[in-house]
C-alpha positions in Angstrom: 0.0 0.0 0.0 2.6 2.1 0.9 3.3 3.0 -3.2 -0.2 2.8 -4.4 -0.6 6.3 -4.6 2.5 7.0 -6.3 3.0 10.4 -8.6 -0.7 11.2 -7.4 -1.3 14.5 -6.4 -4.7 15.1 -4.0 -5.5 18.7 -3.2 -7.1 19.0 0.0 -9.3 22.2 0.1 -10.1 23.9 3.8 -9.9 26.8 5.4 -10.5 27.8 9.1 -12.9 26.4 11.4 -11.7 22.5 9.9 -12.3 19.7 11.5 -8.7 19.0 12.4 -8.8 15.0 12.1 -11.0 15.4 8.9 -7.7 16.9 7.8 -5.1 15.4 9.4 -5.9 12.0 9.0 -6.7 11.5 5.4 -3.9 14.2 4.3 -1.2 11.6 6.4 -3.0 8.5 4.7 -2.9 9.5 1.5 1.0 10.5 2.3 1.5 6.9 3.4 0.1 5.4 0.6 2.7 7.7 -1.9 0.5 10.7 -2.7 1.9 14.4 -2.8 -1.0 16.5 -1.0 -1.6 20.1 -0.7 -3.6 22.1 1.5 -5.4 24.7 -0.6 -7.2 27.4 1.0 -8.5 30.9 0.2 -6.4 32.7 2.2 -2.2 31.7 2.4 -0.4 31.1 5.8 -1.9 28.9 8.0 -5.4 27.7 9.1 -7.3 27.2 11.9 -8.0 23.6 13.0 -10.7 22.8 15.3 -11.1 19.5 18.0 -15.0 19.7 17.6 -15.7 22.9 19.0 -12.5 23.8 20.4 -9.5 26.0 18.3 -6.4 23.3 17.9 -3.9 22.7 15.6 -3.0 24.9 12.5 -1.9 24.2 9.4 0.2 25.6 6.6 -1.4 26.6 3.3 1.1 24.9 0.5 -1.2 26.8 -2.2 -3.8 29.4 -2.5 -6.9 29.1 -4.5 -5.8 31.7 -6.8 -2.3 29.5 -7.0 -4.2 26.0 -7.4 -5.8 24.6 -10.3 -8.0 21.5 -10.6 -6.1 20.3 -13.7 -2.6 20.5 -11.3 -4.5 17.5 -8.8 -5.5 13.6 -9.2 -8.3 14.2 -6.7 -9.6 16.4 -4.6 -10.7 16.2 -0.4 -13.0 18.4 1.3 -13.0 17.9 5.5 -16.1 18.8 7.8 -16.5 21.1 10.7 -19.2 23.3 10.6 -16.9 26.7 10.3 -15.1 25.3 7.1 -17.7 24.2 4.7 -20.2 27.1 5.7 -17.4 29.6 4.7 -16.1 27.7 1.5 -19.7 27.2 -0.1 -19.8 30.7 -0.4 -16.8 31.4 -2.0 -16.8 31.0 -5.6 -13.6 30.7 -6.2 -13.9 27.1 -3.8 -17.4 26.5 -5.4 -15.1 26.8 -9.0 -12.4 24.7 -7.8 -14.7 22.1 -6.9 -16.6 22.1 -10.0 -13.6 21.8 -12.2 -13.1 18.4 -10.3 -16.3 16.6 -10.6 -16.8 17.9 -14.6 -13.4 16.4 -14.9 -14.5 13.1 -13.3 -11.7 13.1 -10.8 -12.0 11.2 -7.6 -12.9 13.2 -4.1 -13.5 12.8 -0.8 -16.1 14.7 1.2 -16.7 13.8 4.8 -18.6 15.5 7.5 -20.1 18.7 7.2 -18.2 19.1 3.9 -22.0 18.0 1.3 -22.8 21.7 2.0 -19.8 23.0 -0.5 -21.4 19.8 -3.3 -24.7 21.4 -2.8 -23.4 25.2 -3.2 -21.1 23.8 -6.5 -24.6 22.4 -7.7 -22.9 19.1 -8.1 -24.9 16.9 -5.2 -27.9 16.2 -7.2 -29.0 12.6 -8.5 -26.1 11.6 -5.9 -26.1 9.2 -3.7 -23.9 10.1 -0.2 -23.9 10.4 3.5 -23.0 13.2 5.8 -23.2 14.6 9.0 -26.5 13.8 10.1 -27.6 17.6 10.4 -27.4 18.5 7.0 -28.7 14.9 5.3 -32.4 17.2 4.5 -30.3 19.4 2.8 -28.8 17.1 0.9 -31.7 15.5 0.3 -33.4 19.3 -0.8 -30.6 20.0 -3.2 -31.5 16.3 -5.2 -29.0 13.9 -3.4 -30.3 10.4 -2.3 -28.8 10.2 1.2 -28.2 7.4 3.5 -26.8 6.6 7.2 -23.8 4.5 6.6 -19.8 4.7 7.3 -18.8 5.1 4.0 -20.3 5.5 0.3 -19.1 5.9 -3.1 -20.9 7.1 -5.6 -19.0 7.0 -9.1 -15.7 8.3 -7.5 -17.1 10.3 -4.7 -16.5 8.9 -0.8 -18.9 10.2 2.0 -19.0 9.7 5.1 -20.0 11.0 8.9 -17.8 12.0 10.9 -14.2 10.8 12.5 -15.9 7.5 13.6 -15.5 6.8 9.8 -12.0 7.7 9.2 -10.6 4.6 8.9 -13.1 3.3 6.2 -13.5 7.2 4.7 -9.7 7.1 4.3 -9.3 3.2 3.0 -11.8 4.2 0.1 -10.7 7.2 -0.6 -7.3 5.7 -1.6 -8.5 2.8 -3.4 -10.9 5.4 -5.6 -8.2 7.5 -6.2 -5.4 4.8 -7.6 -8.9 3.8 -9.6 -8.8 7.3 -11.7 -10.9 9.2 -13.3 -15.1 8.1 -13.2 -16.8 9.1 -16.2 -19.7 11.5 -15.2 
């Protein structure tokens, strides 16, 4: 496993308010398994992690979001919180970025919280996912068939809950990506 990700690159797109092991732990899992990842964010420096509802950890910003392009990345992660998503789904340039991953068929992870920024980038609908269980009706408002289970890929895209679901979250996310592109 340790080279299965070889010469893959996986941007990882957050900004404050993340949901520090959303981020942590797929970002050193995909390492592990021989992908170069990059936190993107709007804003350069470093961001704000958060332990559930308490300020953490930060991270370093290796590339902007004017600096990043989908084209540049093999696949794409989006972590939870509450702060995080709720900022980035209404930030076009994020909502852009995101976009130019799922019309490209690319592989991405979205976990948590992190459906809101698939709903915003109008790409949730006639999917199939999970999420955190407070904003399943608005999956489900935005056209997205959801269901209460650790993990779930839909053509290249891996939901799940919340940390409880790392391990599986993280396990899919790899195989998905060392699958490729999905056709849309």
């Amino acid at each position: 496993m340790a080279q299965q990700l070889e010469g893959k690159r996986v941007a990882i797109l957050a900004t404050d308010g993340f949901e520090q092991a959303e981020l942590l732990t797929p970002r050193d899992e995909l390492r592990k398994a021989g992908a170069e990842v990059d936190i993107v964010s709007p804003k350069s420096g470093q961001i704000q992690g958060f332990d559930h509802l308490l300020p953490d950890k930060k991270v370093t910003v290796d590339r902007t979001l004017g600096e990043a392009r989908a084209s540049d990345y093999d696949a794409l992660v989006l972590p939870g919180g509450t702060n995080n998503p709720d900022h980035l789904r209404i930030d076009e340039a994020a909502l852009s970025f995101v976009r130019d991953f799922f019309d490209a068929g690319k592989p991405a992870g979205v976990i948590c919280h992190a459906p809101w920024i698939l709903i915003n980038a109008g790409v949730a609908k006639g999917r199939t996912l999970t999420s955190f269980k407070t904003i399943r009706q608005d999956l489900k408002n935005a056209g997205a068939t959801v269901v209460d289970q650790e993990v779930v890929v839909d053509n290249g895209l891996v939901t799940s809950r919340d940390p409880n679901d790392l391990p599986a979250f993280c396990a899919k996310l790899i195989e998905e990506i060392a699958e490729g592109r999905h056709a849309g």
